[in-house]
N, C-alpha and C positions, 0 to 999 in steps of 0.2 A: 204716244207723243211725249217728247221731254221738253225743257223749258230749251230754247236757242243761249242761254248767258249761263245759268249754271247747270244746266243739264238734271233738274228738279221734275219728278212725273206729278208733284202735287201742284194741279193746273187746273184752273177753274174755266170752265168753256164761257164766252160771251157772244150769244146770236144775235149781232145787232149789225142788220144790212149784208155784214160779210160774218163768217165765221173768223173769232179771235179767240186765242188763250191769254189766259190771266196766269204768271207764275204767283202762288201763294207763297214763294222764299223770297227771293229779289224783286218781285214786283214789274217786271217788263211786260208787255202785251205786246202781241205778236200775232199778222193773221195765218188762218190754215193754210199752209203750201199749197194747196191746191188751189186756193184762189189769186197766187200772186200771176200777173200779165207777162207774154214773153218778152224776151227783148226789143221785139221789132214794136209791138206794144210800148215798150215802155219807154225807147226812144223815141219814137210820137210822141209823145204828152210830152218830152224836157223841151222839143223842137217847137212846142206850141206855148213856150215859156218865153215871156218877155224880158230874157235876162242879160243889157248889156250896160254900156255907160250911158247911152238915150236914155234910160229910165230913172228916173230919180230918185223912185222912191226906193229900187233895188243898190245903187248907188251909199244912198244914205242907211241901208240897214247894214254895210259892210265899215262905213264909216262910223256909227256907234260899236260895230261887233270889239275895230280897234280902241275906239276910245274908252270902252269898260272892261273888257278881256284882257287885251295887248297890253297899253301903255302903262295902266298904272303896275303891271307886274312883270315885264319884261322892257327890258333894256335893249331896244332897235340895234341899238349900236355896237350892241358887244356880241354880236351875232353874225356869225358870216353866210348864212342859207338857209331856205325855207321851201317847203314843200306844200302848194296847196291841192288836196289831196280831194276828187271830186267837182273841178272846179268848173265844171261845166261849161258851155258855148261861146259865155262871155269872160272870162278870168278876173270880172271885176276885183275882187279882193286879192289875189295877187300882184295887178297894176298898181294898186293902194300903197302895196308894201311895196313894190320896189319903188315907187318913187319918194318912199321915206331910205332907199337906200341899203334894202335888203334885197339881195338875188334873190328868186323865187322858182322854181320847177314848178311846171303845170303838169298836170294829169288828171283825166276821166278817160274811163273805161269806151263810152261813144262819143268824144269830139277831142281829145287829148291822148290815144291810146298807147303813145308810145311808152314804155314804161320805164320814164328817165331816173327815175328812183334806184332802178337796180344797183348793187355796187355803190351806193351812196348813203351815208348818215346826216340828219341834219339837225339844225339846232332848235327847227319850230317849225311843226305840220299843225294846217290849218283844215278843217273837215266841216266846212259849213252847208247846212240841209242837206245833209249824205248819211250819217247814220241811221235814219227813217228808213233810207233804201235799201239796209244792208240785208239780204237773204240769208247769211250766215256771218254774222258781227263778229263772232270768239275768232272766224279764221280772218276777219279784216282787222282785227284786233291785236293780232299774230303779224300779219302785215305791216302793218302803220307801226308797231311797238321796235319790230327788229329794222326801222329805218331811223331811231332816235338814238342820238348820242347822248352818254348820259349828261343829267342836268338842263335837257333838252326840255322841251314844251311840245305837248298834242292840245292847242283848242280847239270844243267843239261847239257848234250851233246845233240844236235840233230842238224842239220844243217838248217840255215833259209832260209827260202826260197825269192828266186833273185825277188819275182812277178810275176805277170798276163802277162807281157807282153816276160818274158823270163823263165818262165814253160816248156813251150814245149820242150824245148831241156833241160830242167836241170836234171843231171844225179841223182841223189838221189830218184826222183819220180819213177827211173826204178822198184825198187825194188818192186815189189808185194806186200809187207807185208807192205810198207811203204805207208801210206792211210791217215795222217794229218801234215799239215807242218804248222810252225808258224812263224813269224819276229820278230820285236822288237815291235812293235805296241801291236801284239798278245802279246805277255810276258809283258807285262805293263799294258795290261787288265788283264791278270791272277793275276798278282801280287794287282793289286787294291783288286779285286773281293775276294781275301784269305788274304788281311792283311799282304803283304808280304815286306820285302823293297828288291831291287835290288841292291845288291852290285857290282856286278860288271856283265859286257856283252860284249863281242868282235863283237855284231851284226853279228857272222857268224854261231859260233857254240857253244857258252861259253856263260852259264849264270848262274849265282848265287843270291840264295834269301837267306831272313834273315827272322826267323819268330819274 
């Protein structure tokens, strides 16, 4: 088994509920492939997500994601497109941004599958609660990286994980579909490894790169 971000064999096993590896170089945890759900699996569990503009509380976690991520480091205005990448059933955070007056492309792999990106660069890909689900991140990384222009922006949501030693009870691992966590460590080797700069990281759940 090698590590899914740098390809590291020094991996600490963690048997807690499911089997996970721990990378000892970059610090991502990830579960055993064998345990991740098939698709048809794992599109039931996003179907039995309450994720539209009805919901407020989903609503307002896309409205903070702009007003700490976004605004204070990107300029709406001097932007002509954006890609939000994963955006599941409801594209709340796309509707967000275009009615601040950015065009936006949708895409998910089960309710967006078209893949309007191809043939396109753009100036701000948005990846919120999708890098958890990546089964191989270096090749969505590869993805997401060769559809930015440069001076472009990739922000991401996904929550970091607390460590090896407080895994076991940390609720974000509940979720099934959720199979790769990363820290700040991890995201600073991504960011080397793609040419990225880090503009800005709340080390919890907010991080923004710069191509």
């Amino acid at each position: 088994m090698e590590c899914k971000i740098c390809g590291s064999s020094d991996l600490e096993v963690l048997n807690i509920q499911n089997k996970y590896y721990h990378c000892q170089q970059c610090e991502v945890i990830f579960i055993d492939p064998a345990e991740i759900l098939d698709q048809s699996e794992e599109k039931e569990r996003y179907e039995g997500h309450d994720n539209n503009h009805q919901n407020e509380g989903y609503v307002r976690m896309f409205k903070d994601f702009i007003a700490e991520v976004i605004k204070p480091h990107i300029d709406l205005d001097e932007l002509n497109n954006g890609l939000e990448f994963g955006c599941g059933p409801g594209p709340v955070l796309a509707d967000l941004l275009e009615s601040q007056g950015l065009k936006v492309d949708r895409y998910d792999p089960y309710f967006f599958p078209e893949k309007v990106f191809s043939n396109k660069n753009y100036d701000l890909i948005t990846s919120t609660e999708v890098f958890e689900h990546f089964s191989d991140p270096v090749k969505e990384m590869e993805l997401l990286t060769s559809h930015l222009k440069e001076g472009s922006y990739l922000a991401v949501m996904t929550s970091f994980h607390p460590g090896p030693e407080e895994f076991e009870d940390w609720w974000y691992k509940w979720d099934p579909t959720h199979i790769v966590f990363y820290n700040q460590k991890t995201f600073n080797k991504i960011a080397s490894d793609f040419d990225l700069d880090i503009v800005y990281s709340d080390q919890e759940k907010y991080i923004l790169f710069k191509a």
